[in-house]
N, C-alpha and C positions, 0 to 999 in steps of 0.2 A: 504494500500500500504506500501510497504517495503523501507525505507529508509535508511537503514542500506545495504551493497552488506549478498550475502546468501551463507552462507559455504556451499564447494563443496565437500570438505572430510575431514577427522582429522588421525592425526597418533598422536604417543608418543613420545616421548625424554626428557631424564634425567626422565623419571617417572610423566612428566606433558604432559597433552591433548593438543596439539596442532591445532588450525583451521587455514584452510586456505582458505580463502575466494574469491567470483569473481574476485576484483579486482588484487588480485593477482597471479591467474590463464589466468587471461586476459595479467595481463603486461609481464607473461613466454610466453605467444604467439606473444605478440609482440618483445618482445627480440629473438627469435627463428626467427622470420620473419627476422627482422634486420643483426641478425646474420649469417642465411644461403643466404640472399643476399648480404651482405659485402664481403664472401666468395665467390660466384660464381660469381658477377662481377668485381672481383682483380684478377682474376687468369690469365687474358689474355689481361692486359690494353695493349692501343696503344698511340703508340705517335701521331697520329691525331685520334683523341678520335671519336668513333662512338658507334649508339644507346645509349645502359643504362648509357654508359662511358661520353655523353653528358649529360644525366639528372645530373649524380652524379658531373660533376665538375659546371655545373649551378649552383646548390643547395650550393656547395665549395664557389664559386666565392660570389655567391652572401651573404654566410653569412661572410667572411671577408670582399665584402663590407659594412653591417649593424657593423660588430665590429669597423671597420675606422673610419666610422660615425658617431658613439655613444659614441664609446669609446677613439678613436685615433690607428694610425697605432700604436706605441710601446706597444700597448696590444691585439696584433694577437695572443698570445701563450692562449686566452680564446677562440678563434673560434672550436676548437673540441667541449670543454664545452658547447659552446652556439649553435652549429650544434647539439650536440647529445640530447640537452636540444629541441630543437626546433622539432625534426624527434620524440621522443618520444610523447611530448606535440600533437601534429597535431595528429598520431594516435589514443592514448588515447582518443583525443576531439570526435574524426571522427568515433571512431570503432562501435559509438550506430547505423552508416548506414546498419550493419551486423548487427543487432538485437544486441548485446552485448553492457553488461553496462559497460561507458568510466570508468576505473579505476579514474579519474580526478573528479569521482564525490563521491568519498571516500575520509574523510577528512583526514584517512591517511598518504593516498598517496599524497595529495598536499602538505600536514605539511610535511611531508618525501622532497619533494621536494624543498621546504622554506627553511628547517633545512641546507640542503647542502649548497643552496644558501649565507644563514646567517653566515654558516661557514668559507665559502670561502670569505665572506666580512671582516671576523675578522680577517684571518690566514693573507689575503693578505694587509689589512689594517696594521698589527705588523709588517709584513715583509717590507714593502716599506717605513714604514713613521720611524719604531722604536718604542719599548716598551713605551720610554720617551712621545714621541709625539704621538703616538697613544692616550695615558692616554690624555695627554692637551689637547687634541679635544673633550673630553667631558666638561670640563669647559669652554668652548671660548661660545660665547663672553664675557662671567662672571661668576664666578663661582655660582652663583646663580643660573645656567642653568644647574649643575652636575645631579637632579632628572629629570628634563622632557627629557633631552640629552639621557641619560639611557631609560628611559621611550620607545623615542621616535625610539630607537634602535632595544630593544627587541620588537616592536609593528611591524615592519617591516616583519620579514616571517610568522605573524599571519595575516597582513594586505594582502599578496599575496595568502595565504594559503585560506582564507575566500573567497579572491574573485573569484579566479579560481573554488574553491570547490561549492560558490555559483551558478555563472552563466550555470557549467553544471549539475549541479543537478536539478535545476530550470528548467532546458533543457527536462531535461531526467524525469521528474514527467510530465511533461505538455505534453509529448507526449506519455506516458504511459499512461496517463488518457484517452485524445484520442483514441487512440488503444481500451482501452476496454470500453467506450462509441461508439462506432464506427467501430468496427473490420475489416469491409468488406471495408471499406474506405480507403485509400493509403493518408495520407497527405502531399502530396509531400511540398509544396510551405514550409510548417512549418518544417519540415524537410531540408531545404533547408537552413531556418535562426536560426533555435535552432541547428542542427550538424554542416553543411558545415561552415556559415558567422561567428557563434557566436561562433565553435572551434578555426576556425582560427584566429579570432580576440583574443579572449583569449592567444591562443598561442607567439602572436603576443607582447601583454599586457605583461606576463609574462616573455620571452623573454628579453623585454626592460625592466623592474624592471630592471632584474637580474644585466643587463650591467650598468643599472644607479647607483643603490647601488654599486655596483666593484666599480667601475670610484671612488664615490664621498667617498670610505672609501681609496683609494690610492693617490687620490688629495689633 
């Protein structure tokens, strides 16, 4: 079995072979989907919102509710961040229901998505606290604590990166084995807890990282 996603094509540029593999052929499909439904449900909003214009301010509502929550009302300007973070994540998790492998289960793309996360904790951490005091917050409570502070920093979007990357990989082998010990078989019930529960929960997992690390490098 393939634990690696499997290049769908390669081209050239600058003189070097390029490959591009499922996961990223999956995540232009999902961005595509997103995109041509952003468009066609903005083109005719109403002021008493009806059909699709109800799901999309629920999903609104409800993820500034989770940023309130977690984060505090004076850090609404991350709710795009953490809606577009969360509607990507859900798909990714969900798309192995279509036979296709979740891009989530490429440690690329997790690391890709840690990487953002960790960056946004450090630009937003210099910008709120100051160059000065940024620095101080690795030596507190004593400067004896400057290597594991460090340590314990950089350890952070490998720690979210590993476990996203685990739990659907793990997902996605163990129902791939099934399928071909079993082909004529539908697994639903297992299907139900390795895509549906354990995407969302993941999602969910990842999600709140994101907001917690924010929060406590701006605190």
């Amino acid at each position: 079995m393939d634990f690696f996603p499997d290049v769908v094509f390669t081209f050239s540029m600058f003189g070097q072979r390029m490959e591009v593999t499922e996961s990223v052929t999956v995540t232009w499909i999902i961005m595509a989907v997103f995109g041509i439904t952003a468009f066609l449900s903005s083109r005719n909003l109403k002021v008493v919102p009806r059909g699709f214009q109800n799901i999309v301010e629920i999903f609104v509502e409800s993820t500034t509710w989770l940023v309130d929550t977690t984060m505090g009302t004076k850090y609404r300007g991350f709710v795009p961040y953490i809606g577009t973070l969360t509607l990507y994540l859900t798909a990714a998790n969900l798309i192995g229901l279509i036979t296709l492998r979740p891009p989530t289960a490429d440690l690329s793309t997790t690391l890709a998505l840690s990487t953002i996360t960790f960056a946004l904790t450090q630009y937003y951490g210099i910008k709120v606290k100051g160059m000065k005091n940024y620095l101080k917050g690795f030596i507190e409570p004593i400067p004896f604590m400057l290597p594991l502070n460090i340590i314990g920093e950089l350890a952070n979007p490998f720690s979210m990166a590993f476990r996203l990357f685990g739990n659907i990989l793990g997902g996605f082998i163990i129902l791939t084995l099934l399928y071909r010990a079993a082909p004529i078989l539908l697994p639903v019930p297992l299907h139900a807890y390795f895509d549906v529960f354990a995407g969302v929960l993941q999602t969910f997992i990842f999600s709140m990282l994101t907001m917690t690390f924010l929060v406590m490098a701006m605190d």
